[in-house]
C-alpha positions in Angstrom: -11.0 -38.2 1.6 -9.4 -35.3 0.6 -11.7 -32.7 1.4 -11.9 -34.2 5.4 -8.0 -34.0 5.8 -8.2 -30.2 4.4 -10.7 -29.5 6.5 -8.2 -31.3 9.4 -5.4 -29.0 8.5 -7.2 -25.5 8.5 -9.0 -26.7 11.8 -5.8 -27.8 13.5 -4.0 -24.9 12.1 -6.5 -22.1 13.0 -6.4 -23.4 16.7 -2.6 -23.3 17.0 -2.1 -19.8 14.9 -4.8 -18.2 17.8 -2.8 -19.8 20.2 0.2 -18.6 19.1 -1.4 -15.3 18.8 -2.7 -15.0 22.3 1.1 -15.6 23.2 2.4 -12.2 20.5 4.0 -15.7 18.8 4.2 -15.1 14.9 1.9 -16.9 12.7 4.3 -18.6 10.6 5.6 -20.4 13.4 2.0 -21.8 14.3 2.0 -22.7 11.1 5.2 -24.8 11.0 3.5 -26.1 13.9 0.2 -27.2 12.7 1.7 -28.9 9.9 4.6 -30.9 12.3 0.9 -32.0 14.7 -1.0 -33.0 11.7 2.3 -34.8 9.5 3.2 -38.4 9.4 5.9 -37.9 12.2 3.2 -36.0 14.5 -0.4 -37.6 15.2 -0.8 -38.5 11.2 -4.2 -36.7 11.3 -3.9 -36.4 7.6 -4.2 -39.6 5.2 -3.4 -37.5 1.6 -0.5 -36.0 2.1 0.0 -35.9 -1.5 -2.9 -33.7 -1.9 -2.4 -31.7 0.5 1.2 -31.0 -0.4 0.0 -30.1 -3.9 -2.2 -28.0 -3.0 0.8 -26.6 -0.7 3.1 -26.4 -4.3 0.1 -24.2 -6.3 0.3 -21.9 -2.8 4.4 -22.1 -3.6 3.4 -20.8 -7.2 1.1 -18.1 -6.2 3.4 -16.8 -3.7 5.8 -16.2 -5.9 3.8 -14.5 -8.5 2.7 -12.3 -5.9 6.5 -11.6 -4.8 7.0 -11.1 -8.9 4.1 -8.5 -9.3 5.6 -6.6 -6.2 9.0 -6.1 -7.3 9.3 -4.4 -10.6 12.1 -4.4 -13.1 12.1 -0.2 -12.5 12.1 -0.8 -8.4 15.2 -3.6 -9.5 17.3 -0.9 -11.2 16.9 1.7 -8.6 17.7 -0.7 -6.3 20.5 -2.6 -8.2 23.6 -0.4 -6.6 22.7 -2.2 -3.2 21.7 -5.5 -4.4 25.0 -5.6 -5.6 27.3 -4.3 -3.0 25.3 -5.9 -0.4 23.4 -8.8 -1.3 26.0 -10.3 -3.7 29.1 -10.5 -1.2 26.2 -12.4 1.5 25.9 -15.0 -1.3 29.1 -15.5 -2.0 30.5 -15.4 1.0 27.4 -18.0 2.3 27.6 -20.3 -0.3 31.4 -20.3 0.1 31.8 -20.4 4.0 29.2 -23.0 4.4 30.5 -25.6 1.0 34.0 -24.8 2.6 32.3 -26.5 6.3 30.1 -29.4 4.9 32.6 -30.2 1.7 34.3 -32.9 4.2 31.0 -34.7 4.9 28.8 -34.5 1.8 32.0 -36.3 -0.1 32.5 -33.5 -3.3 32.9 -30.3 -4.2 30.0 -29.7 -6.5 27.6 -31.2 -3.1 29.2 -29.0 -1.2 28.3 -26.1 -3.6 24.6 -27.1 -3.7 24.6 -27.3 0.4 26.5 -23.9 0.1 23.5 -22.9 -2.2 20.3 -24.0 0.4 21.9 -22.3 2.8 22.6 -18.8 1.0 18.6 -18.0 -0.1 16.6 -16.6 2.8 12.9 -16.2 3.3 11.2 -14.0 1.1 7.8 -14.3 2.6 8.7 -14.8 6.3 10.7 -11.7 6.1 8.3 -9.4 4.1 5.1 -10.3 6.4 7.6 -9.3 9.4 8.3 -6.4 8.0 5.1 -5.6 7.0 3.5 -6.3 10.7 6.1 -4.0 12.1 6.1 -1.0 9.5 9.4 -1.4 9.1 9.7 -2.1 5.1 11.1 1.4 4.3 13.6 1.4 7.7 17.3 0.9 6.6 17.0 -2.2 7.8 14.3 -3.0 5.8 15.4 -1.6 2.4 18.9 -3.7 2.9 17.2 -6.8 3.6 14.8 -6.3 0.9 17.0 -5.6 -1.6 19.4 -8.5 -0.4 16.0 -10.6 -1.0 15.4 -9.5 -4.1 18.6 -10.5 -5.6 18.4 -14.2 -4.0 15.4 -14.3 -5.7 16.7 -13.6 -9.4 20.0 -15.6 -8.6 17.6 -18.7 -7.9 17.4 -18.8 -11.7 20.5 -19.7 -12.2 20.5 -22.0 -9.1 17.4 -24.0 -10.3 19.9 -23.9 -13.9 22.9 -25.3 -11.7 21.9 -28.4 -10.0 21.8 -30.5 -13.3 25.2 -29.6 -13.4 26.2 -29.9 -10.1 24.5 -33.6 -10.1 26.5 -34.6 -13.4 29.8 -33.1 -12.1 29.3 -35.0 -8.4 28.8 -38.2 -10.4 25.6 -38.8 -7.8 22.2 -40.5 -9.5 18.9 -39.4 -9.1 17.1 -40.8 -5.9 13.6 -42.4 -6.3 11.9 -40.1 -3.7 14.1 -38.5 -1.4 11.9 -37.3 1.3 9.2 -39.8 0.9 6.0 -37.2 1.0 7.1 -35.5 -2.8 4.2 -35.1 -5.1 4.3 -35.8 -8.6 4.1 -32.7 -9.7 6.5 -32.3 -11.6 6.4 -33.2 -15.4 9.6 -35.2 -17.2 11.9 -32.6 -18.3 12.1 -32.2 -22.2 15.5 -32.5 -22.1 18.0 -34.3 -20.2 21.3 -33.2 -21.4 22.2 -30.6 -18.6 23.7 -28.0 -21.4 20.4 -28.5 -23.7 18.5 -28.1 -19.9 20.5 -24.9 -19.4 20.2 -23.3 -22.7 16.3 -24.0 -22.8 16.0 -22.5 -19.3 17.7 -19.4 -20.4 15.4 -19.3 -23.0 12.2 -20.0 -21.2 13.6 -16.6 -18.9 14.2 -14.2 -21.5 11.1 -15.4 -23.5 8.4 -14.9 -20.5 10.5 -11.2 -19.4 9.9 -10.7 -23.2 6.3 -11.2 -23.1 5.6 -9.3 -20.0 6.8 -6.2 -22.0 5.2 -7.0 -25.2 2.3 -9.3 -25.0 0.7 -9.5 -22.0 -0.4 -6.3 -21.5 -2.0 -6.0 -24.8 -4.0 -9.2 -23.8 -4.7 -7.7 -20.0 -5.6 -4.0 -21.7 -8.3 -6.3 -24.2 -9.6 -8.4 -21.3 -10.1 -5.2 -18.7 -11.9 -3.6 -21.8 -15.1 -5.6 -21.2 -15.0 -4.3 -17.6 -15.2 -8.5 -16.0 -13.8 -9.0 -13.4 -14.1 -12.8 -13.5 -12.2 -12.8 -16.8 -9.2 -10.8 -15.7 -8.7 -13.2 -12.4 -9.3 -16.5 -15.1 -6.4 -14.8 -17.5 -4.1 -13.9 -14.0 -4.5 -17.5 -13.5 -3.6 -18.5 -16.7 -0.3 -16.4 -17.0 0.7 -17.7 -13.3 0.0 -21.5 -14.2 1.0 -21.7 -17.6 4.3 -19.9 -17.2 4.9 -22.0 -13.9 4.3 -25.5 -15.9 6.7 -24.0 -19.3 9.4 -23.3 -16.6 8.6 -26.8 -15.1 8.4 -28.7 -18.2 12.0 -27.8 -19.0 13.3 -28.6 -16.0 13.3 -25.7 -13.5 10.6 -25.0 -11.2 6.9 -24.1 -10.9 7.7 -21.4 -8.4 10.6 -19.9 -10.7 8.0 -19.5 -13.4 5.5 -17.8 -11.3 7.7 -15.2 -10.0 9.3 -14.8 -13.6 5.5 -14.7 -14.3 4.7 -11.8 -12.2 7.9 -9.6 -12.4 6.7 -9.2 -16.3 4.1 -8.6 -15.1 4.9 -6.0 -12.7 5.5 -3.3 -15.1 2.3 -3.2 -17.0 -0.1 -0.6 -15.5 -2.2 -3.7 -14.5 0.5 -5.1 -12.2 -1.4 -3.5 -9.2 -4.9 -4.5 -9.7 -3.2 -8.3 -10.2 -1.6 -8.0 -6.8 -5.3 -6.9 -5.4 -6.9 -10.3 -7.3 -4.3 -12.9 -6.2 -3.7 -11.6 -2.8 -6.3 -13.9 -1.0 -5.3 -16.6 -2.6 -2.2 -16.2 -1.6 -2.0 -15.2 1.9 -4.8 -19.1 2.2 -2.8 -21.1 -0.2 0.8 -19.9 1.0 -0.5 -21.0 4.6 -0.5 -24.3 3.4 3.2 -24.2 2.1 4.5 -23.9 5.3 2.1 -26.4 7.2 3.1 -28.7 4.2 6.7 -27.7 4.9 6.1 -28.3 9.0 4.6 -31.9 7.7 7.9 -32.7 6.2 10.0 -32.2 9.8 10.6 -35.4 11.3 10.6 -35.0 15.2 12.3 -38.3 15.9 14.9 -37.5 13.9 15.4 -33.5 15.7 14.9 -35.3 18.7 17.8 -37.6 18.4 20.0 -35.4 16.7 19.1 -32.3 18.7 22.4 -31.0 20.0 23.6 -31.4 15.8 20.4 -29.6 14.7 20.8 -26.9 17.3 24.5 -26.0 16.7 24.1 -26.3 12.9 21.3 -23.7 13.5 23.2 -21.5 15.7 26.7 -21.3 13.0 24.0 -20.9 10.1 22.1 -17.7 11.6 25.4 -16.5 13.2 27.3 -16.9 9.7 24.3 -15.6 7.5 24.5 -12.5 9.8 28.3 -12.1 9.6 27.8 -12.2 5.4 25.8 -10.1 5.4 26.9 -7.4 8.0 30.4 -6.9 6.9 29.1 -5.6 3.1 26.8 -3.5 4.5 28.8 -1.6 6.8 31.8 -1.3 3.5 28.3 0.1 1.5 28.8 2.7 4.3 25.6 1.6 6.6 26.1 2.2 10.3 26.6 -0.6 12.7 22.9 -0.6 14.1 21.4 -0.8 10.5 24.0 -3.5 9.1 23.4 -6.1 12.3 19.4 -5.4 12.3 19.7 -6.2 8.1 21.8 -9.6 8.9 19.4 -10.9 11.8 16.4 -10.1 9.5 17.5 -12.3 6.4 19.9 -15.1 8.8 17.6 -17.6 7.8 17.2 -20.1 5.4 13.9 -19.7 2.6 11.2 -21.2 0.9 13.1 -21.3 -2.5 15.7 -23.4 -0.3 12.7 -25.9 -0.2 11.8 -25.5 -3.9 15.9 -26.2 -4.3 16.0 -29.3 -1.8 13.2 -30.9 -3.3 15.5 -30.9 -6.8 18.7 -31.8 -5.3 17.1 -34.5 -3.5 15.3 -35.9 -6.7 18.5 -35.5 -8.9 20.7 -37.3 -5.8 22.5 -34.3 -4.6 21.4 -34.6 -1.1 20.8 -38.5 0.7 17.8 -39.2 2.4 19.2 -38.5 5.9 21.2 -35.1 4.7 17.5 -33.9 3.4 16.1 -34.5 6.5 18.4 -32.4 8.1 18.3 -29.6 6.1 14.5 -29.8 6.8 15.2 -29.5 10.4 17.7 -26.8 10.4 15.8 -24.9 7.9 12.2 -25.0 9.9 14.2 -24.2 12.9 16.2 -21.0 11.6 12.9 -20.0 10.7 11.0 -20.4 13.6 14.2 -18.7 15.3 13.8 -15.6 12.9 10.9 -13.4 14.2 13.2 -14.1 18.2 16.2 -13.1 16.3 14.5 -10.1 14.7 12.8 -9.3 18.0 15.8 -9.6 20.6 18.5 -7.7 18.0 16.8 -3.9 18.3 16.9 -4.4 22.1 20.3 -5.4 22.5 21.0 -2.7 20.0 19.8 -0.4 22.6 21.2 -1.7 25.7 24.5 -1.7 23.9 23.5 2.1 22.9 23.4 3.3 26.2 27.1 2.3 26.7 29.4 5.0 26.8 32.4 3.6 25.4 30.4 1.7 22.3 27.1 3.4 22.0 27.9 5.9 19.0 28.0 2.7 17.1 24.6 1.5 17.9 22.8 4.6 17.8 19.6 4.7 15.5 20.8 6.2 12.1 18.8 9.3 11.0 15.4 8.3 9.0 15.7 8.0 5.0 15.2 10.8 2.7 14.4 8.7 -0.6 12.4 9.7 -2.7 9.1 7.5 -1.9 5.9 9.4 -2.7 4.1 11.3 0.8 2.1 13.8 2.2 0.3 12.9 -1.2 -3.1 13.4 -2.1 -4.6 10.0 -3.4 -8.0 10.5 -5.5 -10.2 8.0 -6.6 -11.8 8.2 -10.1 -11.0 10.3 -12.7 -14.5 11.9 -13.9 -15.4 15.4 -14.4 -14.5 16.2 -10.3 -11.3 14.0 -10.1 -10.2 16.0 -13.1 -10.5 19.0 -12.2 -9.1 18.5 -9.0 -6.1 16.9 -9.9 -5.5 19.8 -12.3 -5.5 22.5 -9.5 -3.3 20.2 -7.7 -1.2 20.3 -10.2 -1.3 24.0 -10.4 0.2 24.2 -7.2 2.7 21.6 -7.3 0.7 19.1 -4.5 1.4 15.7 -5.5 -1.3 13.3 -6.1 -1.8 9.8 -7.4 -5.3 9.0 -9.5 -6.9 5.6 -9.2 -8.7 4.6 -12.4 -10.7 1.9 -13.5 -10.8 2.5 -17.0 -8.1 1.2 -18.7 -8.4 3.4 -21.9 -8.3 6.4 -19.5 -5.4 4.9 -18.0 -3.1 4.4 -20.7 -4.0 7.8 -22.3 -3.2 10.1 -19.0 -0.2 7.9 -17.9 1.3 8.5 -21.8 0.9 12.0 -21.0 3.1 11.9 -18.1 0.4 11.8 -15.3 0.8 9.4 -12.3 -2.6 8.1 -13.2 -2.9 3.9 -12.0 -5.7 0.8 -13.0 -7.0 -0.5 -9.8 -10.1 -0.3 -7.8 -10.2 1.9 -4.7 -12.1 -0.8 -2.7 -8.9 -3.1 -2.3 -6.7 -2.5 0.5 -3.3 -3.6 -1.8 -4.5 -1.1 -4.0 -5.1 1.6 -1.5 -1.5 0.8 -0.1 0.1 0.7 -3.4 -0.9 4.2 -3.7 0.4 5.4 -0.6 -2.6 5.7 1.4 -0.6 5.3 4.9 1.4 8.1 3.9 -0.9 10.4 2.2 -2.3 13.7 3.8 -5.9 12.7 2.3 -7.5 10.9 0.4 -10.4 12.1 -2.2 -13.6 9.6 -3.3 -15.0 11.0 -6.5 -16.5 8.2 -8.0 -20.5 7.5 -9.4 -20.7 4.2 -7.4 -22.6 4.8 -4.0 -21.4 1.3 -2.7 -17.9 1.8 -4.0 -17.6 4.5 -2.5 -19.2 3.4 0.9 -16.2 0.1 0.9 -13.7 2.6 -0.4 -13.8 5.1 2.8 -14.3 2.2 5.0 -10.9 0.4 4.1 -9.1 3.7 3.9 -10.4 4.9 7.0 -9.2 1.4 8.4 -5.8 1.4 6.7 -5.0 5.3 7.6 -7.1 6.4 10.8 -5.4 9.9 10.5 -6.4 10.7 7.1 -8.0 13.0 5.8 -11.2 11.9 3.8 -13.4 13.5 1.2 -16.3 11.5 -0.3 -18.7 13.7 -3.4 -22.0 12.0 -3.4 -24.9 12.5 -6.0 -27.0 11.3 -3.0 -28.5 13.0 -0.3 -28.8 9.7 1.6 -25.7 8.9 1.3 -24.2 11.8 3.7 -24.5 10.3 7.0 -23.7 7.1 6.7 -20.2 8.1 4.5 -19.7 10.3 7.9 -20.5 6.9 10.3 -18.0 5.1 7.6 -14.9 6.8 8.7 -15.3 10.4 5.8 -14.4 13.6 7.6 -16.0 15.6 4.5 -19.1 14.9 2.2 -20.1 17.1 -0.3 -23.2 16.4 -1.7 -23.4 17.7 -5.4 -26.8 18.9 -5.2 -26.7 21.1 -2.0 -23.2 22.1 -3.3 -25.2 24.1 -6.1 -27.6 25.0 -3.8 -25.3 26.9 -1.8 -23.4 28.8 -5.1 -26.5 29.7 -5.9 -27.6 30.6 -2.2 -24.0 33.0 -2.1 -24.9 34.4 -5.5 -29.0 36.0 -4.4 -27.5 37.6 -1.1 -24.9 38.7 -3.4 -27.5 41.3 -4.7 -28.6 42.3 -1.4 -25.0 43.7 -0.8 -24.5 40.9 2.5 -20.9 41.4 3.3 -18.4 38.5 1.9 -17.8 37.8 4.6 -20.8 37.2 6.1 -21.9 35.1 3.5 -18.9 33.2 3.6 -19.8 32.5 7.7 -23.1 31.5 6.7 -21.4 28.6 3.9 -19.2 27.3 6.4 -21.8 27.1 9.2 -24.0 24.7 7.2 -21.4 22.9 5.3 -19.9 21.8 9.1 -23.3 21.5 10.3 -23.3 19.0 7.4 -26.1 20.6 5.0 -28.4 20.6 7.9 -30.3 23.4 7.5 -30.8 22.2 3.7 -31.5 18.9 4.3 -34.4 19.3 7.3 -32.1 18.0 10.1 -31.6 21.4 12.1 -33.0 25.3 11.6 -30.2 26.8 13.5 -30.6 30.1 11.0 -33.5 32.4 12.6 -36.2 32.9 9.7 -38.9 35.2 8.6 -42.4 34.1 7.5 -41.4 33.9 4.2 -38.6 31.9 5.2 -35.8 34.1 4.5 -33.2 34.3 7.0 -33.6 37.1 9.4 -30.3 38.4 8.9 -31.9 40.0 5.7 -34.2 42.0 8.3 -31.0 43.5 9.5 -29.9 44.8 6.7 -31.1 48.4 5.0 -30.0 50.5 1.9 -30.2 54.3 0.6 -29.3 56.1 -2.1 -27.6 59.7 -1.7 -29.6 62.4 -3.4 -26.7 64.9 -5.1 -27.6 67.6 -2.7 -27.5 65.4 0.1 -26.1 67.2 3.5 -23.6 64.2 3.6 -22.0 64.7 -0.1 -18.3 65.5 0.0 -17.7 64.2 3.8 -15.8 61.0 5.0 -18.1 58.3 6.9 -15.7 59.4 9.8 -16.5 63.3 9.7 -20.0 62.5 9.5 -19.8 60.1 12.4 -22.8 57.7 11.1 -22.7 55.3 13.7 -22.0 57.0 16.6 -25.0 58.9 15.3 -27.5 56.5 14.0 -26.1 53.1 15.3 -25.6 51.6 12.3 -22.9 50.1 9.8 -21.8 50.9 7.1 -21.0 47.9 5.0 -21.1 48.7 1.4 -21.2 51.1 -0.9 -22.1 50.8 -4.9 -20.6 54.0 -6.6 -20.9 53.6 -10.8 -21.6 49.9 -10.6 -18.9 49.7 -8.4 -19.1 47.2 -5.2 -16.6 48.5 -2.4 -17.4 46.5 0.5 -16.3 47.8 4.4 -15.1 51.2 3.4 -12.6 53.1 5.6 -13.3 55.9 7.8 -11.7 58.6 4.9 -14.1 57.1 2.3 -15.7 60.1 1.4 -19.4 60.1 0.4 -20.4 61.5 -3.7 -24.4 61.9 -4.6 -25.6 58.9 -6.2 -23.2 56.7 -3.9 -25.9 53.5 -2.7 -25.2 53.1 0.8 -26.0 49.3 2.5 -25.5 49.2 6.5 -26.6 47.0 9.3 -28.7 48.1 12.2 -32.0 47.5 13.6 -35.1 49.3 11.9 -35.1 52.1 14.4 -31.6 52.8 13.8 -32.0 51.9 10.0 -34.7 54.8 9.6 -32.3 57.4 11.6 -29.1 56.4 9.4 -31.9 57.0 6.2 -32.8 60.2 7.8 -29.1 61.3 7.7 -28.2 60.5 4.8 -31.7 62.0 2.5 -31.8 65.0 4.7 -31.1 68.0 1.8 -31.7 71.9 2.0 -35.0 70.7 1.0 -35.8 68.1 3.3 -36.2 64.2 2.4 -36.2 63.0 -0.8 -39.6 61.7 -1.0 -39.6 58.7 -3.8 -36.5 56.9 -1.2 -37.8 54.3 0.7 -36.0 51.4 2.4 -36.4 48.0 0.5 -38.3 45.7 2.0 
């Protein structure tokens, strides 16, 4: 039953991976693991390996979508200079070196070519999830490898177009199941002429990179429209599959369709919110890929080969890291960078599995040579996260050296010109507007998150960095930067959105800065449990404008009322919500500061007129402060001791009521005593 050996396979392989785990061992190891327990040369735990191993192949096509949708054509031409003077001299040189080595034993050139081939493509996905684990994906390292990568994975094209060729120049016929676990999976080809094969290929290539400029995203832009979300995953599917089985159907592979699939894909402004859909798909089914690829090892065959298998493994990594070293010191990397680049990609990839499976079925590689390259290639990848490991510390032991260390020293950090110390904002309503405009007043850089697609397409016309994806999903959140941004700003209408959306940013970025609006008074504490260092609740937000604008008219200092704001916006609204009454208040529920504060005005024959506040000495005389004074419905708050005093001036000042009434004294005494209609305002 087919269900029961799944549920066999994740069992087994979830006990092994925490295993592994407990040990700092890399997942993708345990996962070559589980699937060499639970194969037909391990305990044969597993009856339907054809199942399983399809399943395995739609986990093959998904991963490579995903690869697709995170590599677009733009990122390709920024980083095409490096692809080419690193990444093509390492396949060259591999494919060269190694059909040079094994041309004596696999009997002709063109075999030797194809072996030369296997051995050239690394791992794609083993590489980026190491990467990704360490942080290390914009290091030097990292941005050599990557782009290294990147141009394996177009070149794959034409090696999937090749090995018709290579099998009618060798002579060699097509073998009935080379490794004796394939799936059917793969349709007849539509043509069997190798030219016709080629020339529909090419076809198929252009076509599909055609589409994913010109079509797609009209039909992704009409499906996002009606806001389901069910419907865009059912049409991501649909691109992925159909474009893997066109590719298929004329002869290349289901994986080569899929990533053609989702490099089209990459540069519509849905590529992003694809990415977020297909991700846990991907990261289950791609699981399965490399148990299915563990299932393939035969141990009885490593096991009496061994010494073969380990020094083949050793030359391959060693000459992979040679290839790849040498370019990248001529591109003018330093020693440190060029050695950690050549450990990182030294071993052999998943689309040297996809290429194995069609050499073996076309007769380019025997029955026993397939199971070799099986074993080597598990092996060099089980080596890779050691290799990757071990290199940075012998780089540093070797730095300490006086006579060699300059050359391993750690290079200065990039200065490329990847987007941080950003501000990322969710939604772009009335707030997320307006904020992004003052931003963009002062020249802060920001990214929007947006999940309407009209808005969308109209801002990112008008040259704003504006992106479809929902602020919920962490590969959303990192797309935009979110480890690298300063802070990050929730402005959107959905309480429960919200609520996810400051709990995964909080999670990805614990240093961030976050800001969460809420309509909802409810809404403020438990945003502040969720990881938000700011809420502002809209309604309390006009309360307090409104709150700054009354004790505007009682002439409070600015200041003073600015104290106040701050005091309950970082005792979080407190005092306005019921919480705390840390403000003193009168019966009538005014603040008692009020009580502190008196006013006058000078009569024009006032004994003060035409003296400073200094001459006069007001405060060494009465005890109070002056803190305003409204001359010609003119505010001038704090005046300076020289600030000479003019009949009609309204004086405001601070001071208890004793010293209130002597200061009122002062300033209403005249050669005819008190003005009689002043009074103080209650």
């Amino acid at each position: 039953m087919f269900l029961a050996d799944l549920l066999v396979v994740f069992a087994v392989t979830a006990v092994v991976v925490f295993v592994f785990g407990r040990f700092q061992i890399p997942s993708v190891i345990g996962l070559l693991v589980s699937g060499v327990v639970v194969g037909p040369y391990g305990l044969s735990l597993v009856d339907d390996i054809e199942s399983v191993k399809l399943l395995a192949e739609i986990g093959v096509v998904v991963l490579l979508f995903t690869v697709g949708l995170e590599f677009s054509m733009s990122r390709l031409l920024v980083m095409l200079p490096l692809m080419l003077k690193v990444g093509l001299p390492q396949i060259i040189g591999t494919t060269l070196l190694v059909a040079a080595a094994s041309w004596w034993y696999v009997g002709t050139l063109p075999q030797a070519i194809f072996a030369g081939l296997l051995v050239a493509m690394s791992s794609t996905a083993i590489v980026l999830k190491l990467l990704a684990d360490r942080s290390e994906t914009g290091t030097p390292p990292g941005r050599v490898a990557i782009a290294v990568l990147l141009l394996q994975d177009l070149l794959v094209v034409l090696a999937m177009l090749a090995v018709p060729l290579l099998a009618a120049a060798a002579g060699v016929q097509p073998a009935a199941d080379a490794d004796g676990l394939h799936a059917a999976s793969h349709a007849e080809p539509l043509f069997t002429n190798p030219l016709l094969a080629v020339a529909a290929g090419l076809a198929v290539v252009v076509a599909v990179l055609v589409a994913g400029r010109r079509v797609i995203p009209r039909v992704l832009h009409a499906v996002v429209r009606l806001r389901n979300r069910e419907l865009f995953l059912i049409v991501l599917v649909l691109i992925c599959l159909g474009t893997a089985a066109i590719t298929a159907r004329v002869g290349l592979s289901l994986a080569l369709g899929a990533f053609l699939a989702g490099l089209a894909l990459s540069e519509s402004e849905y590529g992003h919110q694809a990415f977020a859909e297909v991700l846990p798909f991907r990261d289950t089914l791609a699981s399965l890929f490399f148990v299915s690829v563990g299932m393939l090892l035969d141990i009885s065959f490593v096991v009496g080969h061994l010494g073969l298998v380990l020094l083949i493994v050793v030359i391959i990594m060693l000459t992979k890291l040679m290839v790849t070293t040498i370019p990248a010191l001529v591109a003018g990397f330093p020693l440190r960078t060029a050695l950690l680049a050549g450990g990182t990609i030294a071993q052999v990839g998943e689309f040297s599995f996809v290429l194995g499976s069609r050499g073996a079925e076309v007769g380019l590689l025997a029955a026993a040579e397939y199971q070799a390259f099986l074993a080597v290639a598990v092996m060099t990848m089980a080596a890779t996260p050691v290799v990757t490991s071990l290199l940075p510390w012998l780089c540093n032991r070797l730095a300490r050296s006086r006579r060699i260390g300059r050359l391993f020293q750690e290079p200065p950090p990039p200065t490329g010109s990847q987007l941080q110390d950003h501000v990322v904002i969710a939604g772009f309503g009335v707030n997320g507007r307006n904020l992004a405009t003052a931003l963009t007043e002062f020249g802060v850089p920001h990214v929007i998150l947006e999940l309407n697609p009209e808005t969308v397409r109209r801002e990112r016309a008008a040259g704003l960095d504006i992106r479809y994806g929902d602020c919920t999903r962490t590969a959303i959140l990192e797309h935009a930067g979110i480890g690298r941004a300063r802070a990050y700003v929730v402005a959107i209408s959905d309480p429960a959105s919200a609520r996810r959306s400051v709990r995964v940013a909080r999670d990805l970025a614990p240093d961030l800065q976050i800001f969460a609006r809420t309509e909802y008074l409810a809404e403020v504490d438990e945003l502040r449990l969720l990881g938000a260092d700011v809420v502002v609740p809209a309604e309390f937000e006009t309360a307090l404008s409104l709150f700054e604008r009354v004790l505007g008219i009682y002439d409070v200092p600015e200041e003073t009322i600015d104290d106040l704001v701050d005091q309950l916006r970082l005792e979080n609204y407190g005092v306005l919500r019921g919480n705390i009454r840390r403000l003193p208040l009168r019966e009538d529920g005014l603040p008692e500061l009020l009580d502190q504060i008196g006013r006058c005005r000078i009569p024009p024959r006032s004994m003060v007129v035409g003296h400073s506040i200094g001459e006069l000495g007001i405060r060494a005389a009465t005890g109070v402060t002056i803190i305003a004074v409204r001359r010609a419905g003119q505010l001038i708050r704090n005046p300076a001791a020289d600030f000479r005093l003019a009949g009609g001036d309204e004086l405001s000042f601070v001071g208890s009521r004793e010293e209130r009434a002597a200061a009122r004294a002062m300033v209403l005494l005249t050669p005819h005593g008190q003005s009689p209609d002043e009074t103080e305002p209650s």
